[in-house]
Structure formats: structure tokens, C-alpha cells
C-alpha positions as a LaTeX table, in Angstrom:
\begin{tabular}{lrrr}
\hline
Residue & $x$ (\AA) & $y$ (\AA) & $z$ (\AA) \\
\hline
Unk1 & 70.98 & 113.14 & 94.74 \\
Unk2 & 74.60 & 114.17 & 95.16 \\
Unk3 & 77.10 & 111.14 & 93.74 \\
Unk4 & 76.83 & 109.10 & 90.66 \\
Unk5 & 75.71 & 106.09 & 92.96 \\
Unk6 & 72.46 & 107.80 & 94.03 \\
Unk7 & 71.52 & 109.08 & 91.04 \\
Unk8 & 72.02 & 105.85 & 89.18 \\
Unk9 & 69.85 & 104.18 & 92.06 \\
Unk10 & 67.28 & 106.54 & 91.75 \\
Unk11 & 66.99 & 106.11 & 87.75 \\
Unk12 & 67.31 & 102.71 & 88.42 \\
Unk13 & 64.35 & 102.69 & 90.50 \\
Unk14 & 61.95 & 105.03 & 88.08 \\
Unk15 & 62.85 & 103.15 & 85.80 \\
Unk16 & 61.90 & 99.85 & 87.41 \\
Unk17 & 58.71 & 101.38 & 88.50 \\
Unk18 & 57.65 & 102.95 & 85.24 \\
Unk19 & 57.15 & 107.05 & 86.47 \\
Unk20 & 59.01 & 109.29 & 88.48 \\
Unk21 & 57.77 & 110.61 & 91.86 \\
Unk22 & 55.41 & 107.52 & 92.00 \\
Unk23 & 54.98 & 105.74 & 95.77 \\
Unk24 & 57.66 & 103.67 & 95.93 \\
Unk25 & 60.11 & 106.47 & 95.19 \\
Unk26 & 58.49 & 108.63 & 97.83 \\
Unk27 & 58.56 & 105.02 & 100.33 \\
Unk28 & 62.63 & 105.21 & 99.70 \\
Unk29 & 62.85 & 108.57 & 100.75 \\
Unk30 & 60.73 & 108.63 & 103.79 \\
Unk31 & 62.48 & 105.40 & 104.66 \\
Unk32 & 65.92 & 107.27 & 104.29 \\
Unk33 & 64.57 & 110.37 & 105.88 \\
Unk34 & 63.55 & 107.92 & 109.15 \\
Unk35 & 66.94 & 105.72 & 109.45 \\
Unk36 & 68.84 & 108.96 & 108.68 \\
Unk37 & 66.91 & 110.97 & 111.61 \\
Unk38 & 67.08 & 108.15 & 114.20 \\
Unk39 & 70.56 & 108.04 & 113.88 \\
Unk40 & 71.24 & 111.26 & 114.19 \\
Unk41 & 69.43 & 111.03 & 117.69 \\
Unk42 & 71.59 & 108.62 & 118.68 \\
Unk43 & 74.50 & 110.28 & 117.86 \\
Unk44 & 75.29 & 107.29 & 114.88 \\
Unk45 & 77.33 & 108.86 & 111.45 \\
Unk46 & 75.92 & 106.79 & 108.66 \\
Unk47 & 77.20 & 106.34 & 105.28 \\
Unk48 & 74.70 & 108.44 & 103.87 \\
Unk49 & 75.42 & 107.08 & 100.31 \\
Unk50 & 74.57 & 103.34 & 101.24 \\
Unk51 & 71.56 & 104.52 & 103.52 \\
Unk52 & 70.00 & 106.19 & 100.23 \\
Unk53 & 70.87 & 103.92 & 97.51 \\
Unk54 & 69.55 & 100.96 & 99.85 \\
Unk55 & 66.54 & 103.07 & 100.72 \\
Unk56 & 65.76 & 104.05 & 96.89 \\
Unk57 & 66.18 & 100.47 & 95.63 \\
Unk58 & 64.79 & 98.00 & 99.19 \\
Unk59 & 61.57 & 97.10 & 97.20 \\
Unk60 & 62.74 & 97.49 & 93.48 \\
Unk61 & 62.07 & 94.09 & 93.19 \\
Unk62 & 58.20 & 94.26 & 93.23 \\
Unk63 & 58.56 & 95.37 & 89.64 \\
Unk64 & 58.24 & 93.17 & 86.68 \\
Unk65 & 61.46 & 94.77 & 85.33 \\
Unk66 & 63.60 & 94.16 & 88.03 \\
Unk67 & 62.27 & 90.66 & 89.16 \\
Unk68 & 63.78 & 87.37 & 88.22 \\
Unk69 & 60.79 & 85.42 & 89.60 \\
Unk70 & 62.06 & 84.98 & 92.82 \\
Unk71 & 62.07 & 86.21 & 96.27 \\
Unk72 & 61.59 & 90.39 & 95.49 \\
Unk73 & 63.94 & 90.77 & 97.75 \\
Unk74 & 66.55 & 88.86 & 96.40 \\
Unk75 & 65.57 & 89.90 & 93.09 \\
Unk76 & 66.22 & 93.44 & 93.96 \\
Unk77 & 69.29 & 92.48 & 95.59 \\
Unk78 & 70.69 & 91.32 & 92.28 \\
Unk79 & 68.80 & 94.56 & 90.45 \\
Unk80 & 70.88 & 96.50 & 92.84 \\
Unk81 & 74.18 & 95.19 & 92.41 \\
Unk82 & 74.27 & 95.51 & 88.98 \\
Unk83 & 73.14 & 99.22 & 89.53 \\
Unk84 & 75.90 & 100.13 & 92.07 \\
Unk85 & 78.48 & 97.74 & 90.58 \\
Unk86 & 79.21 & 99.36 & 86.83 \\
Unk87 & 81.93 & 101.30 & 88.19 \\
Unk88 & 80.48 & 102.59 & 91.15 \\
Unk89 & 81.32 & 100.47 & 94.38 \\
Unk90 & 82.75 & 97.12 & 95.05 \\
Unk91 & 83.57 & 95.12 & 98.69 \\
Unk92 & 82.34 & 96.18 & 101.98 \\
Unk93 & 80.24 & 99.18 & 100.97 \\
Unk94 & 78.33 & 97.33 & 98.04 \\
Unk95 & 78.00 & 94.23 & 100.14 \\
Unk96 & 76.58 & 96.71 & 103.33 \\
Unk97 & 73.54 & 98.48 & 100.54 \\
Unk98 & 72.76 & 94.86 & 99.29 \\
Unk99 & 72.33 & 92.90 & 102.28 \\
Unk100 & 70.02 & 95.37 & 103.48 \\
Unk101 & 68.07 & 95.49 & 100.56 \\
Unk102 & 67.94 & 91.73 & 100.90 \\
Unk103 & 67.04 & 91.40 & 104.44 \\
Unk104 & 64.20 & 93.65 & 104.91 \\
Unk105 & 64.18 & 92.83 & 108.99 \\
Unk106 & 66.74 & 95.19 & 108.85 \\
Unk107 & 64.12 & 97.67 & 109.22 \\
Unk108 & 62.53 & 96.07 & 112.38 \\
Unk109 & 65.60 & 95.48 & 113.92 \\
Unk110 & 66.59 & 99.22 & 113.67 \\
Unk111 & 63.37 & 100.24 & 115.43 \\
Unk112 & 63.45 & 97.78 & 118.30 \\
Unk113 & 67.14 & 98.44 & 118.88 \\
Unk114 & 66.13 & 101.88 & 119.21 \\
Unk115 & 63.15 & 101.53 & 120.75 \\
Unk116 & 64.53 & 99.11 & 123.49 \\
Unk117 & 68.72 & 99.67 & 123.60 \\
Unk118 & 69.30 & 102.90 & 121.90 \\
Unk119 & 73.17 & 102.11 & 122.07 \\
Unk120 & 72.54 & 99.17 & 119.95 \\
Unk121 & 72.07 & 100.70 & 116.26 \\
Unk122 & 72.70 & 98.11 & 114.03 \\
Unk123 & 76.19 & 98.80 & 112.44 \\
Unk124 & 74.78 & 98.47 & 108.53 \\
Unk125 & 74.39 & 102.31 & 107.52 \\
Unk126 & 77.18 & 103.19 & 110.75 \\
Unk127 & 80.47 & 104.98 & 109.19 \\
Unk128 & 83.39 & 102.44 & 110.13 \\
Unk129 & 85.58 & 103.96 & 113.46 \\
Unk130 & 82.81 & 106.68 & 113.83 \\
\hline
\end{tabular}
């Protein structure tokens, strides 16, 4: 963890889940280890920032301490933001991390776009003008 942002979304998630090193921090890593690879192979330069914070915090609302009693998903959107916004990001970049950690087809849609239409990497984790 390298910026303020990912080290605040990876306390955020330990503390969420209750341990450090547990399964869902290892999930957020192997997810950010596979988005981060595949677009690499396609030549794509992500934010690496957004692509770990989302990847850390995606399922942080499975936890009783991070849900509302809602949708997880939405619940950990709203975990999230108040994570990432104390300071730490704000407009296109914060809105980028939570919709993806809302709208867990993100995931699918990544691997059939590169699956079927390499070219097609969706543009969520893709560095503006790169």
C-alpha cells in the first residue's frame, strides 16, 4: 500500500472484517492482481489507486460493521465513500472506485470484454487520454 487512499481502504476493510490477512482481504488482492494483469495484456494503463481501493473494499459490505441493512453492495458503496472521501478524493476518481464497488457486473463485464473484444476494456480502472 503506497498512498494514504490505499492504506485507509485497506484498514478500512480489516477493520470491517474483524482480522487482518483474513479471505476477503486476500479476495481484494487477487481481484486487483487479475484486473491489473489483464490490462496490462491489453496494453490498458489503469489508475492503479482506484483499481486497489475498489478491489480492497468491493465486498466490505458483507460485514455487520459496514452494512446499513441494505443491498451489500450499496452498503459498501456508502462504507467506501466515507473511507476515500475524508480528505482523500472527490469527483471523477471517487465516483469511478464507488460505482464499481456498487455494480459488481463490473467484474463480468471485464472478462467477457476480454474474453470476446479485447479492445473493449471497460474504461472504469483506464487512466483518462492513456
Amino acid at each position: 500500500m503506497s498512498t494514504s487512499a490505499e492504506r485507509a481502504s485497506l484498514d478500512a476493510l480489516r477493520e470491517a472484517a474483524g482480522e487482518r490477512g483474513g479471505p476477503m482481504e486476500r479476495h481484494g488482492i487477487r481481484v486487483f492482481l487479475i484486473v491489473e494483469r489483464l490490462a496490462s495484456k491489453e496494453g490498458a494503463t489503469v489508475d492503479r489507486e482506484v483499481l486497489l481501493c475498489a478491489s480492497l473494499l468491493h465486498d466490505v459490505g458483507l460485514y455487520p460493521r459496514a452494512s446499513e441493512g441494505g443491498a451489500y453492495v450499496t452498503d459498501g458503496r456508502h462504507y467506501a465513500a466515507g473511507v476515500l472521501v475524508s480528505g482523500r478524493w472527490s469527483g471523477d476518481r471517487l465516483e469511478r472506485c464507488l460505482d464499481a464497488i456498487e455494480h459488481p457486473e463490473i467484474a463480468r463485464l471485464l472478462g467477457r470484454a476480454l474474453r470476446e473484444r479485447p479492445a473493449t476494456l471497460p474504461r472504469i480502472f483506464v487512466v483518462a487520454g492513456a
